[in-house]
C-alpha positions as CSV (number, residue, x, y, z in Angstrom):
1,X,-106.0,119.5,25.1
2,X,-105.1,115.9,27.3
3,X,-106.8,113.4,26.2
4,X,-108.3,111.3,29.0
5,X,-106.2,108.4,29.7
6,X,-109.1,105.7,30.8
7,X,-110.1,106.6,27.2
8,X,-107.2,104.3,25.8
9,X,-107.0,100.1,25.4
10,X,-104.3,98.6,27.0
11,X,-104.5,95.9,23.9
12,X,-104.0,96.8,20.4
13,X,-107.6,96.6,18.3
14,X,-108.4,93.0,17.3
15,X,-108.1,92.7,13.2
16,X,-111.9,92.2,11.6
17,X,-112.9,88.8,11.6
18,X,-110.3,87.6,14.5
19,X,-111.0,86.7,17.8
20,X,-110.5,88.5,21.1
21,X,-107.1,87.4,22.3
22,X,-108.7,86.0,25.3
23,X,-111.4,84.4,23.7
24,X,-112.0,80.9,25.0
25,X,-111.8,78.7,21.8
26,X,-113.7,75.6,21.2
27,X,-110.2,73.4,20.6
28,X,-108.5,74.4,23.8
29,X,-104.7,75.0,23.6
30,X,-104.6,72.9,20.4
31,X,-106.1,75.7,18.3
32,X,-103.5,78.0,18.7
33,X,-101.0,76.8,16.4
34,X,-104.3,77.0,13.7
35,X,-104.9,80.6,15.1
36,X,-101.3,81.6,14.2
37,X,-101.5,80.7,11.4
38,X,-104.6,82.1,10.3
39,X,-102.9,85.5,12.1
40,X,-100.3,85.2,9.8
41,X,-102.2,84.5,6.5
42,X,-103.8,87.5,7.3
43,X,-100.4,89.5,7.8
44,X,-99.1,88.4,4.3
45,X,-102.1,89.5,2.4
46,X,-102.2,92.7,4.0
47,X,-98.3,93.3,3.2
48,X,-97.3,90.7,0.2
49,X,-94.0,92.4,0.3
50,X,-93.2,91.4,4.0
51,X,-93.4,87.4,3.1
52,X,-90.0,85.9,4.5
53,X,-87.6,84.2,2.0
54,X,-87.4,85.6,-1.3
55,X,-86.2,82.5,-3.2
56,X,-82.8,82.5,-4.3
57,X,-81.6,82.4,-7.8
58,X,-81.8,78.6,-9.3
59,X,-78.2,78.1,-9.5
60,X,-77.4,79.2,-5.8
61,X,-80.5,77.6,-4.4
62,X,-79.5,74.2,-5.8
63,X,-76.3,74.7,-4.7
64,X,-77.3,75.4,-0.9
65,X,-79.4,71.8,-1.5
66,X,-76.6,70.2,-2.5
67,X,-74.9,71.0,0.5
68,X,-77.5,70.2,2.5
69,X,-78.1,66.9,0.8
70,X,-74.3,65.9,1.2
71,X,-74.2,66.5,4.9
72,X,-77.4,64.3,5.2
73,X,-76.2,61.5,3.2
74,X,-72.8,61.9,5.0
75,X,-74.2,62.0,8.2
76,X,-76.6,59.0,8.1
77,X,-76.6,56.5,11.2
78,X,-76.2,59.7,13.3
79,X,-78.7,62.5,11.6
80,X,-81.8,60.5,10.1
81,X,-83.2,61.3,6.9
82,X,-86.3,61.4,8.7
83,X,-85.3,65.3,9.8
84,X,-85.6,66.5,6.7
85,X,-89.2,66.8,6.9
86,X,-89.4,68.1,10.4
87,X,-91.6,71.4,10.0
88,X,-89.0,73.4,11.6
89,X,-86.3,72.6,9.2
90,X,-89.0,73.8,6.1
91,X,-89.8,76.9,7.7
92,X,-86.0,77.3,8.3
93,X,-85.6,76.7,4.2
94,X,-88.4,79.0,3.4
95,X,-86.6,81.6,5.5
96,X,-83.6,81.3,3.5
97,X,-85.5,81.5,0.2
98,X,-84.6,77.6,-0.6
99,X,-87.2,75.5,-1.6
100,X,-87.9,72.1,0.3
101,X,-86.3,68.6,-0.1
102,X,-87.9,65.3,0.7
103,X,-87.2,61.8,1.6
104,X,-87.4,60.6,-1.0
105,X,-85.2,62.8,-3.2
106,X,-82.5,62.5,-0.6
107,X,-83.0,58.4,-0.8
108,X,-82.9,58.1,-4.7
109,X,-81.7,60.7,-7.4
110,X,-79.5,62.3,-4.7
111,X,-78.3,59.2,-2.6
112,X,-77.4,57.8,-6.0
113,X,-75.4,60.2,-7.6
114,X,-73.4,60.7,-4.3
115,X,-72.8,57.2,-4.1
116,X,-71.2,57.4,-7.6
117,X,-69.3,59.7,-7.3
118,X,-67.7,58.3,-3.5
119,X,-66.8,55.1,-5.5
120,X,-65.3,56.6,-8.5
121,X,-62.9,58.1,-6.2
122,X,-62.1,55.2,-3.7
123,X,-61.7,52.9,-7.1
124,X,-59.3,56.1,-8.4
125,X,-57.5,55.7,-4.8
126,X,-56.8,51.7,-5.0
127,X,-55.5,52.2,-8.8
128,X,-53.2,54.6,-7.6
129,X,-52.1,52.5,-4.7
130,X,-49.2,50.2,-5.2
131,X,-49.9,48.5,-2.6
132,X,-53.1,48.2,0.3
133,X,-53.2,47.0,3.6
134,X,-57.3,45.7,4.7
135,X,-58.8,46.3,7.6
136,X,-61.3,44.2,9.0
137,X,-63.5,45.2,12.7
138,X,-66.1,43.3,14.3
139,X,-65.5,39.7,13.6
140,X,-67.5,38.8,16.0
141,X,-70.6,41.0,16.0
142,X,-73.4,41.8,13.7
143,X,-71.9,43.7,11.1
144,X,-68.4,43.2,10.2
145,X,-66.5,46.4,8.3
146,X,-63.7,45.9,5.9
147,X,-61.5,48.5,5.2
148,X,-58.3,49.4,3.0
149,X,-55.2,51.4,5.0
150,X,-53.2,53.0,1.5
151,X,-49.9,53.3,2.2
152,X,-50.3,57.5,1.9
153,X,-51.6,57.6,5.6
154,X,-55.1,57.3,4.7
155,X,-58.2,54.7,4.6
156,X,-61.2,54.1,2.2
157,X,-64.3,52.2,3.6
158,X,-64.7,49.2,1.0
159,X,-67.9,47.7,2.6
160,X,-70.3,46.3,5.0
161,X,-70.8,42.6,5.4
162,X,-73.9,41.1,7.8
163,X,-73.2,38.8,9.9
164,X,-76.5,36.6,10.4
165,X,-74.7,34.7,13.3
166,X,-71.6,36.6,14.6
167,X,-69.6,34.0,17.7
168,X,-70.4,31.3,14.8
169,X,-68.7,32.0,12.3
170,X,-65.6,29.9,10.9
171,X,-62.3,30.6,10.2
172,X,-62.7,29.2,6.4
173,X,-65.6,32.3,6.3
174,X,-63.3,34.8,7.4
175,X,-60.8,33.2,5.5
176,X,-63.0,33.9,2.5
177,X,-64.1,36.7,3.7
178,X,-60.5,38.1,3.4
179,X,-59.8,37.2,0.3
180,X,-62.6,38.3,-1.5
181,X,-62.1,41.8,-0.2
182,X,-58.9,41.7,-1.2
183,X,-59.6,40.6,-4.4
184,X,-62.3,42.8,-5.2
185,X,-60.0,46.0,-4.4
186,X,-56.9,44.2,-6.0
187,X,-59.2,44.1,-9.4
188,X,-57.6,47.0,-11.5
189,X,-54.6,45.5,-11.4
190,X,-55.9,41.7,-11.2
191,X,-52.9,41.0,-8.7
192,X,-54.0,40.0,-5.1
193,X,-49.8,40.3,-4.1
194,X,-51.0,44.2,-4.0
195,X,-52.9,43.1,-0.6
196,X,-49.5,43.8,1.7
197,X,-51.7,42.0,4.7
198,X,-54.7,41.9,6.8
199,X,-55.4,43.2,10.4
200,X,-58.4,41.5,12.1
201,X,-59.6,42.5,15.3
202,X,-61.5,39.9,17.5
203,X,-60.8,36.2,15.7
204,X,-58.0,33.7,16.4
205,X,-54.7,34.4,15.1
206,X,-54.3,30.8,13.6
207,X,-57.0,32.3,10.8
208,X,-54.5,34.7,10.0
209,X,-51.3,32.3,10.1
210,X,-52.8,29.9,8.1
211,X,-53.2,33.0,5.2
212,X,-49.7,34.1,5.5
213,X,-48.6,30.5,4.8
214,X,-50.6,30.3,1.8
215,X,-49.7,34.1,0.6
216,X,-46.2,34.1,1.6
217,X,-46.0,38.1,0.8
218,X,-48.9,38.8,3.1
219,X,-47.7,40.1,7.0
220,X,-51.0,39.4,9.1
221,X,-51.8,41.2,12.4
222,X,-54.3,41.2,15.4
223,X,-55.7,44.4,16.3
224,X,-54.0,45.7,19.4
225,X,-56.8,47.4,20.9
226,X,-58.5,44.3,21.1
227,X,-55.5,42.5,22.5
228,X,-54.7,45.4,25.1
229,X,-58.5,45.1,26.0
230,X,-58.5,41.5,27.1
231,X,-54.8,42.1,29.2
232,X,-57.6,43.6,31.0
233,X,-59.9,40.2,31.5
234,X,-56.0,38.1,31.6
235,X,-55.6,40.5,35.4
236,X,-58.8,40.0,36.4
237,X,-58.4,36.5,36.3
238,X,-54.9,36.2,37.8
239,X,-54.4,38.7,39.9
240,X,-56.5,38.5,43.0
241,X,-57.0,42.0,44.3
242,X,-59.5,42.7,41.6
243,X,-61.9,39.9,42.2
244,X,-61.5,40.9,45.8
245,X,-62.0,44.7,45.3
246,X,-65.1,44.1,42.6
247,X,-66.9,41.6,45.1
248,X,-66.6,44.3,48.3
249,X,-67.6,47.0,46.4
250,X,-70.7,44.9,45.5
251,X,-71.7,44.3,48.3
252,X,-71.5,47.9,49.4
253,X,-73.1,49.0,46.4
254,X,-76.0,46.4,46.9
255,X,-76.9,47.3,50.5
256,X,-76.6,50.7,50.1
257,X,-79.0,50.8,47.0
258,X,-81.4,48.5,48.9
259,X,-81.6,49.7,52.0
260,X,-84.2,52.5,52.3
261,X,-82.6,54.3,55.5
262,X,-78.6,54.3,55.0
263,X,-79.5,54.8,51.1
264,X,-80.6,58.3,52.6
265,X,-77.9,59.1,54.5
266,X,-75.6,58.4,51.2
267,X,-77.8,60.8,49.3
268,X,-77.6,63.6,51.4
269,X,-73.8,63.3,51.7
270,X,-73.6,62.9,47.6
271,X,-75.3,66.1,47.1
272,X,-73.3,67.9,49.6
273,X,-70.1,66.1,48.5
274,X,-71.1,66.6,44.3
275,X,-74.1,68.2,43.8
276,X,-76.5,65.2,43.0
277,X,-77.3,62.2,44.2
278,X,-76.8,58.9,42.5
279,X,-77.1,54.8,43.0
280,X,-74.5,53.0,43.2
281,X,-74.3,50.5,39.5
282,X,-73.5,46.8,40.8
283,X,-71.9,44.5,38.7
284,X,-72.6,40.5,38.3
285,X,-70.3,38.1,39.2
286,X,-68.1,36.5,38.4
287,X,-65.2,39.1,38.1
288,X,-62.1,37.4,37.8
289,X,-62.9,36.3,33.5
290,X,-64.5,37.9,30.5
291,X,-65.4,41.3,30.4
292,X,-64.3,43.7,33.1
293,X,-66.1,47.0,32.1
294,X,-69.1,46.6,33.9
295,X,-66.8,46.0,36.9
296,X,-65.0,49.3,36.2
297,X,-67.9,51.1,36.2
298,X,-69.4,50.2,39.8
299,X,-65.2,50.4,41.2
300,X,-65.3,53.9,39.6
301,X,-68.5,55.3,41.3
302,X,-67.7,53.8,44.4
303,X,-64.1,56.3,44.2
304,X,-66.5,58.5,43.5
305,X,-69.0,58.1,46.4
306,X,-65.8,57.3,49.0
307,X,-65.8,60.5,51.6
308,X,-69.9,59.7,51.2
309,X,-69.6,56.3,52.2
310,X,-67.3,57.1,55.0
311,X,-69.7,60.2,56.0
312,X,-72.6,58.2,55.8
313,X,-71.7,55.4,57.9
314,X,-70.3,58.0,60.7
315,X,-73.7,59.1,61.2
316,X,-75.4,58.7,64.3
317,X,-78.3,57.0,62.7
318,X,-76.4,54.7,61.0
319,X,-74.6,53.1,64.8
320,X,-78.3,52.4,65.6
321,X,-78.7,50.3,62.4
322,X,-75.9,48.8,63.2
323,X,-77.1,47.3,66.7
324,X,-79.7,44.9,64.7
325,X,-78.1,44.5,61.3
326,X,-74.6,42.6,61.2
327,X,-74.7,43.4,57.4
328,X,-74.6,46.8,58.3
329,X,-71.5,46.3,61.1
330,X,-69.6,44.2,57.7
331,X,-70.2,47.4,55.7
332,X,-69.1,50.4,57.9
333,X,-65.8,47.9,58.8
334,X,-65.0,47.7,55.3
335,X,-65.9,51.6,54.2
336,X,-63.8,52.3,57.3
337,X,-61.2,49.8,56.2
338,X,-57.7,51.3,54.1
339,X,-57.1,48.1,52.7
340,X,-60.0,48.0,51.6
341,X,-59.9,51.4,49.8
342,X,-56.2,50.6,48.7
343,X,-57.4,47.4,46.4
344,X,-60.3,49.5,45.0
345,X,-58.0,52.1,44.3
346,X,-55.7,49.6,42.7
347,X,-57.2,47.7,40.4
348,X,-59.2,51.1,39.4
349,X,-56.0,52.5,38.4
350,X,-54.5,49.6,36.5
351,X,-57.6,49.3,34.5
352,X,-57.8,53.0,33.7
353,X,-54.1,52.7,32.7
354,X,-54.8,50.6,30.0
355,X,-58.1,51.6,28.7
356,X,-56.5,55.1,28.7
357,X,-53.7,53.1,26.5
358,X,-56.4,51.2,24.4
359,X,-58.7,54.8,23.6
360,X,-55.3,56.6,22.5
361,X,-54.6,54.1,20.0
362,X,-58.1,54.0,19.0
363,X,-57.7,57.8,18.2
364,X,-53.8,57.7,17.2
365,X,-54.1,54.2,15.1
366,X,-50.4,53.1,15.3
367,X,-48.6,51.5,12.8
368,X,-46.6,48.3,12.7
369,X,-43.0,49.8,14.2
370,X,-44.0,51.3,17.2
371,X,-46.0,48.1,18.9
372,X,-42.6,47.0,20.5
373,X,-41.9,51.0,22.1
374,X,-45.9,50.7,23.1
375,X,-45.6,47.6,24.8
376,X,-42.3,48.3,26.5
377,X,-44.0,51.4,28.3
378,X,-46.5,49.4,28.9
379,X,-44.5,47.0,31.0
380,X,-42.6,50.2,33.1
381,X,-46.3,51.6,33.9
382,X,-46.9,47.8,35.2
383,X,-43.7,47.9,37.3
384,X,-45.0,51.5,38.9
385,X,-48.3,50.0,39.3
386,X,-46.9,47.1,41.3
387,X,-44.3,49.2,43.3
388,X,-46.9,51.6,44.3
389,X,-50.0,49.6,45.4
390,X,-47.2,46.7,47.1
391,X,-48.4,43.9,44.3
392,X,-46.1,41.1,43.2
393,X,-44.5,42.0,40.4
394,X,-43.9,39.2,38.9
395,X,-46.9,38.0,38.8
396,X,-48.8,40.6,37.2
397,X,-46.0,40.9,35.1
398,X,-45.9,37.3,33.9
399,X,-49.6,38.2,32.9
400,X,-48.3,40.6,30.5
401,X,-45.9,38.8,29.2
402,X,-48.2,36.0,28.5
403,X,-50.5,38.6,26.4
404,X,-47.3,40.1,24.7
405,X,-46.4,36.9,23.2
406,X,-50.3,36.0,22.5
407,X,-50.0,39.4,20.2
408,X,-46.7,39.4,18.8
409,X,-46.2,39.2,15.3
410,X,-42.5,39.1,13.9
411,X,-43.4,41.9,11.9
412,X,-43.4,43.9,14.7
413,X,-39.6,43.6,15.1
414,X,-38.8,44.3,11.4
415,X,-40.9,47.6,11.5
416,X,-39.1,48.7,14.4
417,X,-35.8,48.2,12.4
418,X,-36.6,49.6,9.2
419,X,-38.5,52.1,10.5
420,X,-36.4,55.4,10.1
421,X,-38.4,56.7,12.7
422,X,-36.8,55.0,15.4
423,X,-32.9,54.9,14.4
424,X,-30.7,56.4,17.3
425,X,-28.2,58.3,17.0
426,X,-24.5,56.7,18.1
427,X,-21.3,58.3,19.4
428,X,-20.1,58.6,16.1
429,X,-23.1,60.6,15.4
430,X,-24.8,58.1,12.9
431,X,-28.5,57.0,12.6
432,X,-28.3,53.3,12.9
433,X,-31.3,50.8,13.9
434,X,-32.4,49.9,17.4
435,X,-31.1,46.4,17.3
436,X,-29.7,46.6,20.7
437,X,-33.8,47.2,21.3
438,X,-34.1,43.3,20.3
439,X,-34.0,39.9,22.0
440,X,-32.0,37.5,20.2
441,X,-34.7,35.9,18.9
442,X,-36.8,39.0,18.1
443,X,-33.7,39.4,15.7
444,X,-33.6,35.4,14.0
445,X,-37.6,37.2,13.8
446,X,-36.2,40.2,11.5
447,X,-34.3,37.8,9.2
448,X,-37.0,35.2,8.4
449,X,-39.8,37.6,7.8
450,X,-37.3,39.3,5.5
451,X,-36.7,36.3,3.7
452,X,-40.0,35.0,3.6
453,X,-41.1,38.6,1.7
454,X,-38.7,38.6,-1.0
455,X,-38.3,35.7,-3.8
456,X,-35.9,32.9,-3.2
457,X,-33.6,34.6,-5.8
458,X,-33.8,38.1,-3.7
459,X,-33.3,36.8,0.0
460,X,-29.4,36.1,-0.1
461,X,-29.3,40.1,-1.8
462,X,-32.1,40.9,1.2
463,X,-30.0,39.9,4.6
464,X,-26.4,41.2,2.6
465,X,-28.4,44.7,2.5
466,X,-29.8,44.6,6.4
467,X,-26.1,43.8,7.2
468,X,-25.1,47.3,5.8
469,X,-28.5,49.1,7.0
470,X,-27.5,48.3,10.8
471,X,-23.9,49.3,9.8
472,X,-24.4,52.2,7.7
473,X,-28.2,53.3,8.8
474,X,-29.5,56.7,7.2
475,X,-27.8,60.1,6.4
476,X,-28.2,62.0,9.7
477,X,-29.8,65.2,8.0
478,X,-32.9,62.4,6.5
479,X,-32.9,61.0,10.3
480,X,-33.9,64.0,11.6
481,X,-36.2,65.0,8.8
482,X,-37.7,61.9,9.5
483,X,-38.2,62.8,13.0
484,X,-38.9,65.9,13.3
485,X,-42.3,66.8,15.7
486,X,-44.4,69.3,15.8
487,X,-47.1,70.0,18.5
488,X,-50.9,68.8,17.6
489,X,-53.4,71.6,17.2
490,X,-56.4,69.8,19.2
491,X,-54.4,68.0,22.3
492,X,-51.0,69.7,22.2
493,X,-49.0,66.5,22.3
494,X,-45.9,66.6,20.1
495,X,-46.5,64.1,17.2
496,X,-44.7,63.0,14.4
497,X,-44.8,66.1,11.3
498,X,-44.8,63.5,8.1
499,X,-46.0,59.9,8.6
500,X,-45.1,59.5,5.4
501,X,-42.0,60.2,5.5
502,X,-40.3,56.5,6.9
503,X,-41.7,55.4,3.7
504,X,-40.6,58.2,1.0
505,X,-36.9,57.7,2.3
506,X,-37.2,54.2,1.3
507,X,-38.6,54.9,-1.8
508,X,-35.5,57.8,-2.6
509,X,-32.5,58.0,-1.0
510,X,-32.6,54.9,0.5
511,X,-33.2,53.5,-3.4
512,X,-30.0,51.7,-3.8
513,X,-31.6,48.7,-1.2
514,X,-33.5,47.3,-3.8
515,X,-34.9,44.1,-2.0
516,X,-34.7,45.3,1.2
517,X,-36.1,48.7,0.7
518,X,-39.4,46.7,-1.1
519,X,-39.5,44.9,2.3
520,X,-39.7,48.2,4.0
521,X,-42.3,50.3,2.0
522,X,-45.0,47.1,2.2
523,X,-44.2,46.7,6.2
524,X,-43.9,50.2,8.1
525,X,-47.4,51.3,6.3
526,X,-49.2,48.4,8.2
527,X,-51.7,49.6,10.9
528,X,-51.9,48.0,13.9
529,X,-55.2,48.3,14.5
530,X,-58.5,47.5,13.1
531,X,-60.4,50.3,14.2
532,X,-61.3,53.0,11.7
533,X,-65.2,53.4,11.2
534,X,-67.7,51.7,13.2
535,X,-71.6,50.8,11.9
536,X,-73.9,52.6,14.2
537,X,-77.0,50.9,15.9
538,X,-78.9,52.6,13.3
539,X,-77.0,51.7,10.5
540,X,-76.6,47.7,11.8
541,X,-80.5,47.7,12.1
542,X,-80.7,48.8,8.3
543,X,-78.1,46.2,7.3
544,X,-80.0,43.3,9.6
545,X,-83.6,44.1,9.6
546,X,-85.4,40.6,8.2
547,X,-87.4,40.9,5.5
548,X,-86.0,43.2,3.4
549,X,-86.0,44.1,0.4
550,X,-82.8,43.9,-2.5
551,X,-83.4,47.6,-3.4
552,X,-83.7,48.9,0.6
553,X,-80.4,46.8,1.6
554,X,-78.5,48.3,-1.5
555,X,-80.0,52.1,-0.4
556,X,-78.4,51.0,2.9
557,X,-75.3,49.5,1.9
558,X,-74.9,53.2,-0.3
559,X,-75.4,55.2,2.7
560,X,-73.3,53.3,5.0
561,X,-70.5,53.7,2.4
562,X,-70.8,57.5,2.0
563,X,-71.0,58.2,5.6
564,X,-68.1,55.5,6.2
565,X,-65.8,57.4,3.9
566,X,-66.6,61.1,4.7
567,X,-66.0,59.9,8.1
568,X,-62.2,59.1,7.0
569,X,-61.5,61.7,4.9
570,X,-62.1,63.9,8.0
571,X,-59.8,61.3,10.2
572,X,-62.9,60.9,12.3
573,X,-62.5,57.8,14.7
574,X,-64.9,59.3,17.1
575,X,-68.3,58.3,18.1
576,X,-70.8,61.0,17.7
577,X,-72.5,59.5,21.1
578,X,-69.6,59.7,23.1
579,X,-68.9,63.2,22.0
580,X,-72.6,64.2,22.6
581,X,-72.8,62.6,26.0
582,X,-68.8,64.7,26.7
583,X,-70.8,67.9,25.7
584,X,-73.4,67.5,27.7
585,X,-71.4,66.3,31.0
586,X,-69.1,69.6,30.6
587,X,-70.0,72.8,32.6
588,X,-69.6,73.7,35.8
589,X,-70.9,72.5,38.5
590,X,-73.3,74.8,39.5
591,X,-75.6,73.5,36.7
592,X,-75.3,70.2,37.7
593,X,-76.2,71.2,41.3
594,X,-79.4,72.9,39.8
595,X,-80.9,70.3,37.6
596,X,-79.3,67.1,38.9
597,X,-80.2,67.5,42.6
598,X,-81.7,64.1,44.1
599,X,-83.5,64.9,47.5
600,X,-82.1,62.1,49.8
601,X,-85.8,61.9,51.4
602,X,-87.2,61.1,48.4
603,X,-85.1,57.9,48.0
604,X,-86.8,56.0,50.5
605,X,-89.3,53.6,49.8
């Protein structure tokens, strides 16, 4: 027998009670996250045994939350504690048979035992420590970080320290700034001489002189990001292409974005030409001092937007804007104009070179010894820079020199020579140091830091032992121990296999330099930069927010320092933004062509 087919629903039977799946419901759209619900109340009733999650065993389940806990605590500033209550992130617990965890557990019992236990072992690591080098970044913003570089290779956040008015602050604060950190992490042993030296990013070298001459064993450095970073403002100042390149591509920029009819013709061409359209960013004036990034910016979209421009003022429609606008005329000679092109291109590639420079050492964080090798490649890139874009050499090299001896620290010269790392072999196949490397006075340089680190007693028994380390230098099978490289697993480059390593040879089979070789274990540890971690907006808000309480500054201050120090034990010098906004700007170009697509009509107002 066939059943009649009209005799069938095409829906399944609506459970007792529930109502029709079409039914119009008195809350609108808002209802049907109640109705689901309610469908799903239902569902577990009928079948108890079909409930997700089945909690896990006490032990395990506590053990998940700890985890969980840990990467919320350690991931503050970035992930906000907030999250923990988002209704997704429950269900996703229940799910997994783990029961929820709130705010407030995360913010007290679990905030405070973590915090414990990240001190206990950064106050184990400065025992251990013979000797510390402290950081300190962002003198001159709202929250300053301090720091401690161990001579092992690795860093440990000490602390946080508001800055209520940042560009005011003296050099006697810092001074005592300084010297309390380094006291405070000097207070196992009760000997500041532990503190090797400071590096200070952003405040005036004097403040750091002036410490040296009242700790004679302290070596005391500016951060050279921060003094590659303003060789940037010293060019744009100096060198008059880039005031002339900025200013042009300004004005393009400007009339193109405010110009209803060629902005159109710029739009279509972008999308053809990349996929999307886009307005140009302008810079303010002036660009020839201070801060050059914004500058950067509008040079590099104009590169960008180049066979646009030159499209765009080809057009047909453009020559009859032309007959009425002179502005317009100015523009399309320029676009059209190599010159023109050839300064934008220039002063686009110099600034790239060294904020290329800056980032690597941001990520790299060189020591001490190789600030001479990093500034002498600096100078040939200048030199290629100069021959290749016709620019006087010796002026833009006189800039650079003028920075060079802004940033130079005699230290830098007595790393490079005690530094295993960089002895070269001779004809007579020994390791010796590069003192051929040094200026005359870059050598006197050597001596008198020497001298100045050991005791009077020591410094006669200090220079006799340099004399037979740049006669005798190191055993050739340690040299090349020393230097041996092996390729990096995320970028490929060849880097050095043991950091350490310049120092342990000091400290063994170098042992029989007893006054110099204490010279050399204290000096080649020293960073030369300040960077390490970095307070994020959310975290300075925390630190800075008026009105608040003792207890909700001290949760803060705890869950800066376990993020800051998780952050290092991973060697993490990124910025979780910049890697979120790098994710999101890979992918081909196809996608970008589907969701970034700006219709050029629609651009006219």
């Amino acid at each position: 027998m066939v059943a009649d087919p009209a005799g069938y629903s095409p829906t399944p039977p609506t459970p007792p009670g529930m109502p029709a799946p079409r039914q119009l419901l008195s809350g609108g759209r808002g209802d049907l996250a109640p109705l689901a619900m309610l469908e799903d109340s239902v569902k577990r009733l009928k079948s108890p045994s079909a409930s997700p999650g089945a909690m896990l065993p006490r032990p395990q389940a506590e053990a998940a939350l700890s985890l969980l806990a840990d990467w919320f605590l350690e991931s503050s500033g970035s992930a906000s504690l907030s999250a923990v209550e988002h209704p997704k992130l429950k269900n996703f617990l229940r799910q997994v048979g783990l029961p929820e965890i709130s705010r407030a557990d995360l913010a007290g019992a679990r905030l405070d035992a973590r915090f414990a236990e990240a001190r206990a072992d950064a106050a184990a690591r400065f025992r251990e420590a013979r000797f510390f080098q402290l950081a300190a970044d962002g003198l001159r913003e709202q929250v300053i970080t301090l720091s401690v570089n161990l001579p092992n290779d690795t860093s440990v956040f000490h602390r946080a320290v508001p800055m209520p008015a940042p560009a005011s602050a003296s050099p006697d604060y810092a001074q005592e700034l300084f010297l309390d950190a380094a006291s405070s992490v000097s207070a196992s042993s009760g000997d500041i001489r532990h503190c090797a030296g400071i590096v200070a990013d952003r405040f005036g070298s004097k403040t750091l002189r002036d410490l040296e001459t009242k700790h004679h064993w302290m070596v005391n450095l500016t951060c050279q990001v921060h003094g590659l970073s303003r060789l940037v403002s010293d060019m744009a100042r100096e060198l008059p292409l880039f005031n002339n390149a900025a200013s042009n591509c300004a004005k393009i920029a400007s009339y193109f974005n405010t110009t209803p009819s060629v902005r159109a013709l710029l739009h279509k061409h972008q999308v053809q030409e990349h996929g999307h359209a886009f307005l140009l960013p302008i810079a303010a004036p002036p660009y020839n001092g201070g801060e050059f990034a914004a500058a950067f910016v509008m040079l590099e979209s104009i590169l960008t937007s180049a066979r646009p421009l030159q499209l765009a003022v080809l057009e047909e429609s453009y020559k009859v804007v032309c007959i009425d606008d002179p502005a317009a005329r100015e523009i399309a000679a320029m676009v059209q104009n190599v010159a023109f092109w050839t300064e934008v291109e220039a002063t686009h590639s110099v600034v790239k070179m060294i904020m290329d420079l800056v980032k690597e050492m941001e990520t790299e964080r060189p020591l001490v010894g190789q600030c001479l090798p990093l500034w002498e490649d600096l100078r040939g890139k200048v030199r290629g820079w100069c021959r290749k874009f016709s620019v006087e050499e010796a002026t833009a090299m006189n800039v650079v020199e003028r920075r060079f001896r802004k940033n130079y620290h005699p230290a830098w010269s007595a790393a490079f020579i005690l530094d295993p790392l960089y002895l070269i072999k001779d004809a007579g196949r020994r390791y010796l140091p590069p003192f051929n490397y040094l200026t005359p006075e870059q050598e006197k340089d050597v001596d008198r830091l020497i001298t100045r680190l050991v005791s009077p007693e020591e410094a006669h028994l200090a220079l006799m032992e340099l004399m037979k380390w740049r006669s005798e230098g190191l055993d050739p099978l340690y040299a090349q121990a020393v230097q041996v490289r092996q390729p990096d697993p995320s970028t490929g480059k060849m880097k050095i296999a043991n950091k350490q390593s310049s120092r342990l040879v000091w400290e063994t089979c170098l042992s029989e330099f007893k006054s110099l070789g204490k010279v050399a274990v204290r000096l080649i540890f020293l960073h030369a930069t300040a960077k390490g971690f970095k307070c994020t907006p959310s975290m300075t808000r925390w630190l800075t927010a008026p009105g608040s309480s003792a207890g909700s500054i001290g949760r803060a201050h705890r869950l800066v320092f376990i993020a800051a120090n998780s952050k290092l034990e991973r060697r993490d010098f990124s910025n979780d933004d910049d890697k979120d906004v790098e994710l999101l700007t890979e992918g081909d170009d196809d996608m970008l062509t589907e969701t970034g697509n700006v219709d050029p009509s629609s651009s006219s107002v």
